[in-house]
N, C-alpha and C positions, 0 to 999 in steps of 0.2 A: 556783516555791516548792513542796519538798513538800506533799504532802497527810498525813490524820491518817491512821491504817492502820487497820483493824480488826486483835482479836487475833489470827484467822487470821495475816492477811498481815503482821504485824509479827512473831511468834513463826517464820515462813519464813524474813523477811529476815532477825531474829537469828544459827538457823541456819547460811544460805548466808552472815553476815559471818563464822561461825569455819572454814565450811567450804574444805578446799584449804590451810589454814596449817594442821594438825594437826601437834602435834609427834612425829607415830608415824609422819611422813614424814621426820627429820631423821636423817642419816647414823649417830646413838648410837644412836638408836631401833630403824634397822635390824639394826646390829649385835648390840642386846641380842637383840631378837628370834629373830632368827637363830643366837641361842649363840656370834657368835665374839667378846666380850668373856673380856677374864679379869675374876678378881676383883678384881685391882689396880685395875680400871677402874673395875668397879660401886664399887670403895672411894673413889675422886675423884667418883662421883657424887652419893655420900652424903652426903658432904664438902663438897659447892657443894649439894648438895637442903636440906640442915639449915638454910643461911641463907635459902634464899627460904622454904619452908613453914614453918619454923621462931617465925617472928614472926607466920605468920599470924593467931591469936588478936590479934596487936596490931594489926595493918592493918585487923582489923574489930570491936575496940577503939574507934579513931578514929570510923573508920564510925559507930558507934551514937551515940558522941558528940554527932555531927549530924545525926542521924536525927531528925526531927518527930514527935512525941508521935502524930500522929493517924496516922503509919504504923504502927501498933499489930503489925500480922502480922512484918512487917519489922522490928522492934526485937526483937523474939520469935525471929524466925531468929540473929538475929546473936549476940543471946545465949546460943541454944542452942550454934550454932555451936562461939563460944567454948568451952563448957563442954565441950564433947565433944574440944575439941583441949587443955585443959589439966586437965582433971580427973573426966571420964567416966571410967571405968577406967584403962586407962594410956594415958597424956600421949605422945599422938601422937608428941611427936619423941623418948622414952622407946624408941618401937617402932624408931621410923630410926636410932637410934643401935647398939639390940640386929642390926639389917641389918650396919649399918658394921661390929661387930665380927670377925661371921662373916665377912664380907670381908677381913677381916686389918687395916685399921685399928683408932684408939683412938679413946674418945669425950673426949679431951683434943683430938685433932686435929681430930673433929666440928665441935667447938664453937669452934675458931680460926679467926678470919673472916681468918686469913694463908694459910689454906686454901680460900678459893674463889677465882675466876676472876676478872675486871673484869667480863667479861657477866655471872656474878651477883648482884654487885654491883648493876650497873644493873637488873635485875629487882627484888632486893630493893628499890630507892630508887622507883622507877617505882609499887610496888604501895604504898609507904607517901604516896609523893604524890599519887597517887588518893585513897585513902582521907581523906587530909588537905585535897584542896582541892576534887575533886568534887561536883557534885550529887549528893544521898546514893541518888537512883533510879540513875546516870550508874555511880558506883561500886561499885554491884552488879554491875551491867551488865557490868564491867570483872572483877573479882575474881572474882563467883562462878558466870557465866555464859561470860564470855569465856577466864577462868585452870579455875576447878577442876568445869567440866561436864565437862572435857574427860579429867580423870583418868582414868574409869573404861575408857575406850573404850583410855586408854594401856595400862592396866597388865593389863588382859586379855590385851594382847599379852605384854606382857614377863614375866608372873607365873609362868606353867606351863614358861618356859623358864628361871626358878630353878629348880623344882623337879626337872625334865627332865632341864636338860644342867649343871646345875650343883650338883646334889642339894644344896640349901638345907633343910631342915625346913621345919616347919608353921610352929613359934615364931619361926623367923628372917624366915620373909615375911608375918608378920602385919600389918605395914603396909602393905601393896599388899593384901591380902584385905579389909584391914577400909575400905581407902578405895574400891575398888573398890564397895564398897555405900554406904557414908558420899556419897561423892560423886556418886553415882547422884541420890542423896536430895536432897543441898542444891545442886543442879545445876539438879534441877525448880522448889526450890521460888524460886531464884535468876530461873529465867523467871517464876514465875507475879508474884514482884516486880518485875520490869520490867513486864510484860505489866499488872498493875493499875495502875502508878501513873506510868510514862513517858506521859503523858494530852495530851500537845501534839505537833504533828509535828518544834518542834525537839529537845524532850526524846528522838523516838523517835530522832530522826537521828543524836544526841549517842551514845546508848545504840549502836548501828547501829557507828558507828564506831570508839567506845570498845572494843568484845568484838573487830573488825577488828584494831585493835591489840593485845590483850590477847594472843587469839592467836600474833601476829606476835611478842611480846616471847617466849613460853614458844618458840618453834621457834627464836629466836635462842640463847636459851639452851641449848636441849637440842644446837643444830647444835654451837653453840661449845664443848662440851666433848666432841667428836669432834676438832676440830682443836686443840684444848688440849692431851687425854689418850692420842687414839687413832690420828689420822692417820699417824705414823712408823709403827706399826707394824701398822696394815691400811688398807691404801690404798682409796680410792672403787671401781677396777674389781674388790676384793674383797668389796666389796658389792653387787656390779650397779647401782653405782649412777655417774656421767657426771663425769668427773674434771675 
């Protein structure tokens, strides 16, 4: 049977559970990085990104819902959280949709969930089912540790290669600048909510797990809209990557 971790050792194994699934190792990921996407591409990305993050305010919506009164810090987050994705200056998906456009899509098409993937799909359904039937420590664990730590570390890669090789503006990538810091922020403060209040060794196991998966679902997603969008037309050994 586990044992209970101290925070040290439990904030490690956190950690090493998202480490190694990064979605900045999925075949799109390289690709972006690397500049050889068109914008066609980034435009079907946009297109399947608007339904997962899109509802994020709602998936943590739920969350607070079932948040216990006496997690006081953590009802605090969630509702900042919220407020920053739909009514802090501008409405986050306001920002991905102003992206989509400069990619040559509409935000009619954005907003048509006949426009994303089945693997988005299941992400989107996955992060509302967390939220909906988790332990409210469990579901942090999962959304805000396991899904959006991890943003910041993506989109430094991908960011300067709008601007680079794809000459984007400032105004057109303001959504990857502004979450690259946003999610720095509620990434930490995602651990220091696990890290207080995961207080049992199966809670921590739960948690442990749950970000293992969180993980594993954002790299299926990102992989799968390389083989949805991009495969025909650049193949794995032009990305150095094992076909």
């Amino acid at each position: 049977m586990a044992e209970l971790m101290n925070r040290d050792e439990f904030r490690k194994a956190l950690e090493e559970a998202i480490k190694g699934k990064s979605a900045n190792k999925a075949p799109f990921s390289v690709a972006w990085a690397s500049g050889k996407l068109s914008r066609a591409h980034l435009a079907r990305w946009a297109e399947n990104h608007y339904h997962y993050v899109g509802p994020f305010a709602d998936y943590l919506g739920y969350l607070y819902a079932r948040t216990p009164d006496h997690m006081t810090e953590a009802k605090d987050f969630l509702l900042a959280n919220m407020y920053e994705e739909e009514i802090g200056g501008d409405r986050h998906t306001d920002l991905l949709i102003r992206f989509a456009e400069a990619c040559g899509t509409t935000r009619e098409r954005v907003i048509d969930p006949d426009n994303m993937s089945p693997t988005t799909r299941g992400l989107q359904a996955w992060c509302y089912s967390v939220a909906m039937r988790e332990d409210p420590v469990v579901a942090v664990a999962a959304l805000v540790v396991g899904l959006e730590s991890q943003v910041p570390s993506i989109y430094r890669k991908q960011t300067p290669t709008l601007r680079e090789k794809y000459k984007f503006t400032d105004e057109e990538v303001e959504f990857f600048d502004l979450h690259i810091v946003s999610d720095e922020i509620h990434g930490e403060r995602g651990y220091q909510i696990v890290l207080e209040n995961a207080t049992t060794p199966d809670l921590q196991q739960r948690c442990l797990k749950i970000c293992e998966i969180g993980a594993q679902m954002r790299l299926l997603y990102t992989t799968a809209l390389y083989y949805d969008y991009v495969e025909k037309e650049i193949p794995l050994p032009e990305l150095g990557l094992a076909a």
